[in-house]
MARDREN-495655 format. One record per residue (C-alpha): x, z, y; residue in one letter. Coordinates in pm, whole numbers. Each point is the difference from the previous one (the first is absolute). Example, Ala and Ser with C-alpha at 12.3 -4.5 7.8 and 13.67 -1.06 7.14 Angstrom:
<rs>
+--------+--------+--------+---------+
!     px !     pz !     py ! residuo !
+--------+--------+--------+---------+
!   1230 !    780 !   -450 !       A !
!    137 !    -66 !    344 !       S !
+--------+--------+--------+---------+
</rs>
This chain:
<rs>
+--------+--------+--------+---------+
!     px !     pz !     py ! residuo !
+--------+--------+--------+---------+
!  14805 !   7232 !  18686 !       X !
!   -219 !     21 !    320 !       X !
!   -336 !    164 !     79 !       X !
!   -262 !    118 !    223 !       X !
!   -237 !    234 !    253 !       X !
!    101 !    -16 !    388 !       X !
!    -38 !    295 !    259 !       X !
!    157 !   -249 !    279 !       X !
!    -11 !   -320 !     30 !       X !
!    406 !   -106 !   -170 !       X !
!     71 !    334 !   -120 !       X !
!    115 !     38 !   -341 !       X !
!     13 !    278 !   -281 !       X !
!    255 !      5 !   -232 !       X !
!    -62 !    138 !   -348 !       X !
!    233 !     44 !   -363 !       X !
!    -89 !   -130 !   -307 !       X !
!    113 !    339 !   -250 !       X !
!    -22 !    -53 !   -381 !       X !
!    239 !     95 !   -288 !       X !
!   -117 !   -273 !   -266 !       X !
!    -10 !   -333 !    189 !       X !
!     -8 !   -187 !    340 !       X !
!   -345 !     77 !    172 !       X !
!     42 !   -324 !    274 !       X !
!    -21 !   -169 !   -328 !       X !
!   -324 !    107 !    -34 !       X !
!   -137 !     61 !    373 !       X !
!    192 !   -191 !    183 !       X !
!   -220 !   -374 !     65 !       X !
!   -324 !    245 !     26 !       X !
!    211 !    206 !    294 !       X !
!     37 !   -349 !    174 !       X !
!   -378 !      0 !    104 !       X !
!    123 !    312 !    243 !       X !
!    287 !   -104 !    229 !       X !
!     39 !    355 !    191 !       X !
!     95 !    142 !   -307 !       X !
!    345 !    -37 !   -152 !       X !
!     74 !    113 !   -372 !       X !
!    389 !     -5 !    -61 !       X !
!    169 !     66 !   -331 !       X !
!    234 !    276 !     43 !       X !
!    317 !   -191 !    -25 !       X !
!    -84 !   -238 !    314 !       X !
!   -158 !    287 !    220 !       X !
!    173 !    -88 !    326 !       X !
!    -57 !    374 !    161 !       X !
!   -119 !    274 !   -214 !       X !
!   -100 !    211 !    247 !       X !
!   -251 !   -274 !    134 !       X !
!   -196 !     41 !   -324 !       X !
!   -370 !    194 !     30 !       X !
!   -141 !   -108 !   -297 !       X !
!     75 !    -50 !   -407 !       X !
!   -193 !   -190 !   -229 !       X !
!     73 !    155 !   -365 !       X !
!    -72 !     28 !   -347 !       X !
!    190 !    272 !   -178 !       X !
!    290 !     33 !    195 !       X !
!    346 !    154 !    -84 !       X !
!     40 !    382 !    119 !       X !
!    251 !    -70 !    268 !       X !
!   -196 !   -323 !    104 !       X !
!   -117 !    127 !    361 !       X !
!    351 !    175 !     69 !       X !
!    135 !   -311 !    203 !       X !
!   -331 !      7 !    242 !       X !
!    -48 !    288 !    255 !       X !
!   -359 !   -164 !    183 !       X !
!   -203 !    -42 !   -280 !       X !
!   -381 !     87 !    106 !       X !
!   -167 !   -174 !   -300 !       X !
!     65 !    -94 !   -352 !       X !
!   -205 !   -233 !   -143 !       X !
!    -86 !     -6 !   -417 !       X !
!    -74 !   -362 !   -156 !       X !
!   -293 !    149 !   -176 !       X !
!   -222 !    263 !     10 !       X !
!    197 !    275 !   -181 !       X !
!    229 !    206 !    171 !       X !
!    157 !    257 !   -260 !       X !
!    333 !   -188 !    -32 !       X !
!     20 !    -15 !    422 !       X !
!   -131 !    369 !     59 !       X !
!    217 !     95 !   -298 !       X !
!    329 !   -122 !    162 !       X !
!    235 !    285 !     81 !       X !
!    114 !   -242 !    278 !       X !
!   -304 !    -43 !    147 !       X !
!     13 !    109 !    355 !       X !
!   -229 !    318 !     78 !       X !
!   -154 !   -141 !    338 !       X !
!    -91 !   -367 !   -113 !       X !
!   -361 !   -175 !    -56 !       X !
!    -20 !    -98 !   -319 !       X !
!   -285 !   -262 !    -59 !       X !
!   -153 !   -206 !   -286 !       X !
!   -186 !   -304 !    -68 !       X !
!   -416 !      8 !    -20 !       X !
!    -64 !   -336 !   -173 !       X !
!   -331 !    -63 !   -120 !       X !
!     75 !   -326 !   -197 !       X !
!    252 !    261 !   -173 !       X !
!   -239 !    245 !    -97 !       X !
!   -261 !   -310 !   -138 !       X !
!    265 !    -98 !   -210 !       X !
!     83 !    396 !   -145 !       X !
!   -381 !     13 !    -61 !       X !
!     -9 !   -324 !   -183 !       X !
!    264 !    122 !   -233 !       X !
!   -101 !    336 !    -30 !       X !
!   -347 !   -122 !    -83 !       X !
!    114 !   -263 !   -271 !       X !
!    147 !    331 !   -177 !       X !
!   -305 !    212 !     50 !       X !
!   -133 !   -308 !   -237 !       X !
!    317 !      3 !   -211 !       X !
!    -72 !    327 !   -103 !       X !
!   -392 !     13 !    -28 !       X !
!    -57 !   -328 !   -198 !       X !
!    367 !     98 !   -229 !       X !
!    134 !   -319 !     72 !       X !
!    308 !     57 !   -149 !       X !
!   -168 !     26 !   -294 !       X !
!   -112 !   -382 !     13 !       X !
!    354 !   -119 !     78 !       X !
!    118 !    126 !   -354 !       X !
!   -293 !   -116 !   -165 !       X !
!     86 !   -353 !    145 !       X !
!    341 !      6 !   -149 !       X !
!   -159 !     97 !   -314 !       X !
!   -249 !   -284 !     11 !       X !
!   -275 !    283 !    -22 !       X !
!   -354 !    -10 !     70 !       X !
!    -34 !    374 !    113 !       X !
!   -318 !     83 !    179 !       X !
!    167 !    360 !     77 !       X !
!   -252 !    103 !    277 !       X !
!   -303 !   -138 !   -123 !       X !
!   -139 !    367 !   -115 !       X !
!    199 !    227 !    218 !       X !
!     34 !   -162 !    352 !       X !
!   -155 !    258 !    239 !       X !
!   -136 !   -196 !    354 !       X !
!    188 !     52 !    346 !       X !
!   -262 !    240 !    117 !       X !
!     81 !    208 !   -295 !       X !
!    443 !    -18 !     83 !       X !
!    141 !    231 !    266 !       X !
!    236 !   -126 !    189 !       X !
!    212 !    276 !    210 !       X !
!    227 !   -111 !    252 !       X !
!    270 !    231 !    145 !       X !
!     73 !    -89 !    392 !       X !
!   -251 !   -231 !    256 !       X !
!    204 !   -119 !    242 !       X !
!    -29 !   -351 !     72 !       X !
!    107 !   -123 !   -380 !       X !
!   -197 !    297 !   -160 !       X !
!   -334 !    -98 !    235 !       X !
!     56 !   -412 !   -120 !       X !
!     21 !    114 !   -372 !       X !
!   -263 !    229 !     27 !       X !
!   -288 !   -238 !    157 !       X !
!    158 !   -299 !   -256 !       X !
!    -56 !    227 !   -274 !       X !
!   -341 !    142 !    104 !       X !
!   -124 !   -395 !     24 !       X !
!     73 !     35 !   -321 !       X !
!   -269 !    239 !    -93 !       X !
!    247 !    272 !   -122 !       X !
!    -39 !    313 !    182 !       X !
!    274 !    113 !    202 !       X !
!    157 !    372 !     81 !       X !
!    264 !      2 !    260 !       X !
!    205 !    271 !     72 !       X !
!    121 !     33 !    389 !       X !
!    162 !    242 !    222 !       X !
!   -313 !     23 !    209 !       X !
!   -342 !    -86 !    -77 !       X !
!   -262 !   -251 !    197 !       X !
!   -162 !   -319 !    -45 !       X !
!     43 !   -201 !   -309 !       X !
!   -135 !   -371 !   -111 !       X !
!   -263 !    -26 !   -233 !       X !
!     38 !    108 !   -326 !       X !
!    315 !    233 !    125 !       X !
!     27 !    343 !    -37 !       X !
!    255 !    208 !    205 !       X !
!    131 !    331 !    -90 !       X !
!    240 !    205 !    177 !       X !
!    171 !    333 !     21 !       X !
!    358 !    134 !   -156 !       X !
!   -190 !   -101 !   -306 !       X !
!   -144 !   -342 !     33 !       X !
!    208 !   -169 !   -243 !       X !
!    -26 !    227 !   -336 !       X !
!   -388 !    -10 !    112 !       X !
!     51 !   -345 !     17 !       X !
!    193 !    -88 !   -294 !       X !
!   -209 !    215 !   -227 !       X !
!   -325 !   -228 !     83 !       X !
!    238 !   -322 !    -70 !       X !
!    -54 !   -203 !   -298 !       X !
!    228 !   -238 !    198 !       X !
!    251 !    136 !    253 !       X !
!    191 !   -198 !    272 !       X !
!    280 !    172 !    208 !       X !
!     59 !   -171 !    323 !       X !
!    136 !    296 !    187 !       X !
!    259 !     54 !    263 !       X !
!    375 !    205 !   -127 !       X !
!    -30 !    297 !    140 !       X !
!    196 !    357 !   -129 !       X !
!   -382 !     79 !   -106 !       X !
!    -54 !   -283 !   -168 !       X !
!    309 !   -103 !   -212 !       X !
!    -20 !     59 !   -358 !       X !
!   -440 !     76 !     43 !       X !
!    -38 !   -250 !   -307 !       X !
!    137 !    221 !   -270 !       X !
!   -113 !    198 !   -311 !       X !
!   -270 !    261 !    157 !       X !
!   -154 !   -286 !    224 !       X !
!    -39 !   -229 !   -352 !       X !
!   -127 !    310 !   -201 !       X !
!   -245 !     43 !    248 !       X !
!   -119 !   -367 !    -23 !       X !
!   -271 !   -115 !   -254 !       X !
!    180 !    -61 !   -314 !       X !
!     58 !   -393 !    -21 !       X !
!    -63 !    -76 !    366 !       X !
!    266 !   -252 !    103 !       X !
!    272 !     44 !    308 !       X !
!     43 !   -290 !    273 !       X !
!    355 !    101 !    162 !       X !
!     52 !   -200 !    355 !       X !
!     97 !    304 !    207 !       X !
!    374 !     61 !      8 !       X !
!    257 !     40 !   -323 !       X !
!     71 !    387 !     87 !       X !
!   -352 !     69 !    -34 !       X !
!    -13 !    -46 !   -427 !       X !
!    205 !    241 !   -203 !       X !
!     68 !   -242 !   -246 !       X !
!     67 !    164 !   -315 !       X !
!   -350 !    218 !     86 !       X !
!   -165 !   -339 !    -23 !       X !
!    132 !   -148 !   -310 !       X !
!    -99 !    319 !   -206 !       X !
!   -332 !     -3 !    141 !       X !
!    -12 !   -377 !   -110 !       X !
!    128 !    110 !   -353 !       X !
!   -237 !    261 !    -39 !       X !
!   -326 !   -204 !     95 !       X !
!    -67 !    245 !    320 !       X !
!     82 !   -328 !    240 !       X !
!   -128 !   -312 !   -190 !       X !
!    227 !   -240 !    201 !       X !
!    165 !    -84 !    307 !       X !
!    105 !   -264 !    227 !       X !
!    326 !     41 !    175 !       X !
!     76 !   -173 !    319 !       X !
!    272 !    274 !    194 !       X !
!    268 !    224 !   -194 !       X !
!    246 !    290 !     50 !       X !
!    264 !   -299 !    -38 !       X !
!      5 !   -334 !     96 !       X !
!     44 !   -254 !   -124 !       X !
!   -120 !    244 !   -322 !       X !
!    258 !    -20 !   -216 !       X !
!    -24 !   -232 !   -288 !       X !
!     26 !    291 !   -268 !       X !
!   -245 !    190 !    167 !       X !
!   -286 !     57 !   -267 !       X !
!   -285 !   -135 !    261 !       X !
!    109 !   -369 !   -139 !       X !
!    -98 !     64 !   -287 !       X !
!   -274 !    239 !    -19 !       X !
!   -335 !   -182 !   -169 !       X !
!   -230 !    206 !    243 !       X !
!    185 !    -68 !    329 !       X !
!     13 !   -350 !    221 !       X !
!    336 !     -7 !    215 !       X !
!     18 !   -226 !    319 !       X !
!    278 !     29 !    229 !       X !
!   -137 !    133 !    312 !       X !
!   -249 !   -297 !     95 !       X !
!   -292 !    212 !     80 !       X !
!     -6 !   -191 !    364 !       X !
!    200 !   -156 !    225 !       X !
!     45 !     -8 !    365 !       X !
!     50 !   -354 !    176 !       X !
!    303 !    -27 !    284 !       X !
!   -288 !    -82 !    230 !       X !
!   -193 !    287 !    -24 !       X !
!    321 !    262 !     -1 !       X !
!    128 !   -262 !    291 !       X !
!   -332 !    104 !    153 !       X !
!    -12 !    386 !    -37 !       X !
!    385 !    -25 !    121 !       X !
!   -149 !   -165 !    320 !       X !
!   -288 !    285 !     98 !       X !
!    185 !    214 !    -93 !       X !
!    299 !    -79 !    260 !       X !
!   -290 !    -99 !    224 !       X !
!   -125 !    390 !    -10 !       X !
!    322 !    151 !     61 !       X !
!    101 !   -247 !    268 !       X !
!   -338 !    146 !    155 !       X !
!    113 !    377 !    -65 !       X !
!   -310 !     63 !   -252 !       X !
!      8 !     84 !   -381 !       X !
!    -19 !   -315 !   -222 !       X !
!   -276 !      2 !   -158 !       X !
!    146 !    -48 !   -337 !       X !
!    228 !    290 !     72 !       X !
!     70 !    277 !   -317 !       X !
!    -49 !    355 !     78 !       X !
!    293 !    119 !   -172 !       X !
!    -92 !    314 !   -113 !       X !
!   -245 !   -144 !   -252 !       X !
!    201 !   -260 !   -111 !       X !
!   -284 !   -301 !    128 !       X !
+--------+--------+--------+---------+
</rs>
């Protein structure tokens, strides 16, 4: 359960582990051995809480950070921070930080690509011919080219910019909506303003969310953003569950306005197993494997991070909490 990033030469920094579900050192605690100034304990065997200036989390309980007055920073394993920023524990005055991992954001664009393909070549369509031993050409006549497919993409952040230049390799166009406009890779199109994501998603024969949960954000996929969509397109949902009004989606799928979906994050999880997602012919369900981020690399972040405060500057990785990223 030990760790790493030294202002003096023997002194250490002693950190938390803070999660509701499971046991974090599980997880982090042989990649925290590579840094021996920091200490991670579990809360049970934290010899002084007021010694602790640090807490590595994943969706912590609500009263979670009561037990720890000198908490500067607070560390998520990933690189979404609703469920920290959305603690009502949450101390006002703390750093809260997140993990930049490029190998993380390769592997989102990988899968989010691999959809984009799903959707544009109907492969779903071939699996059920295969259990019907069919020989069904079903593209053959109707199979438009990439340049021809839209594909929007709602936030470009470090995952959004990875799935964007994967997709544009591709040859498929590419619309991205961001808070703020700029430079974009080739073949990438940013839009922004209040209204960059109905301009966006209108464009969109094939839409992938990968935004941040915000209070502006939460419930954006819903019935006016899929009416405003061209009838058809398909949705690629990797953003956050709270995003998706559910029931908005499954009577756009019934009505043919969406022509299907794939479902990676949900209002619930694990979703229910009588949720009607399981068994929807139009929508793929996996359970929150968009991307993963390795013990090194959040072992890593935790270490500049501590490094930067130690210092007395900003981590870099820092969220401005008033936007929620």
């Amino acid at each position: 359960m030990t760790g790493a990033a030294p202002k003096a030469p023997g002194e250490v920094i002693e950190g938390v582990y803070l999660c509701s579900s499971f046991d974090l050192s599980d997880f982090y605690g042989a990649a925290l051995e590579a840094y021996p100034d920091i200490r991670v304990y579990r809360p049970e065997e934290v010899p002084d809480p007021a010694r602790i200036r640090f807490a590595l989390v994943w969706r912590p309980a609500p009263d979670a950070f009561d037990a720890y007055p000198n908490i500067e920073l607070v560390q998520a394993n990933a690189a979404g921070v609703d469920g920290v920023l959305g603690n009502p524990g949450l101390p006002r005055n703390v750093t809260v930080t997140r993990v930049h991992d490029e190998e993380q954001a390769a592997i989102m664009a990988g899968f989010a690509a691999w959809h984009v393909v799903w959707h544009h070549r109907q492969m779903g369509h071939y699996i059920d011919a295969q259990r019907r031993s069919a020989w069904d050409r079903q593209t053959i006549k109707t199979l438009r080219p990439p340049s021809q497919v839209t594909v929007g993409l709602l936030g470009y952040g470090l995952m959004g910019r990875a799935i964007a230049r994967t997709v544009a390799s591709m040859g498929f166009p590419v619309l991205a909506a961001s808070r703020t406009g700029g430079d974009a890779a080739k073949g990438v199109t940013r839009i922004s303003g209040d209204d960059a994501v109905q301009r966006v998603a209108a464009r969109s024969d094939i839409l992938i969310n990968i935004m941040p949960l915000t209070p502006v954000t939460r419930d954006i996929l819903n019935a006016a953003l899929f009416d405003r969509m061209p009838r058809g397109a398909a949705l690629i949902q990797l953003g956050r569950g709270k995003h998706l009004v559910d029931d908005d989606l499954l009577t756009a799928l019934d009505s043919g306005q969406i022509g299907g979906a794939s479902l990676d994050v949900f209002q619930q999880e694990p979703l229910p197993p009588d949720h009607p997602f399981w068994r929807h012919p139009r929508i793929l369900v996996t359970p929150h494997e968009a991307s993963v981020t390795s013990a090194a690399a959040v072992s890593r972040e935790l270490a500049r991070s501590l490094r930067a405060m130690r210092a007395g500057q900003r981590p870099e990785q820092a969220v401005d909490r008033t936007t929620g990223y």
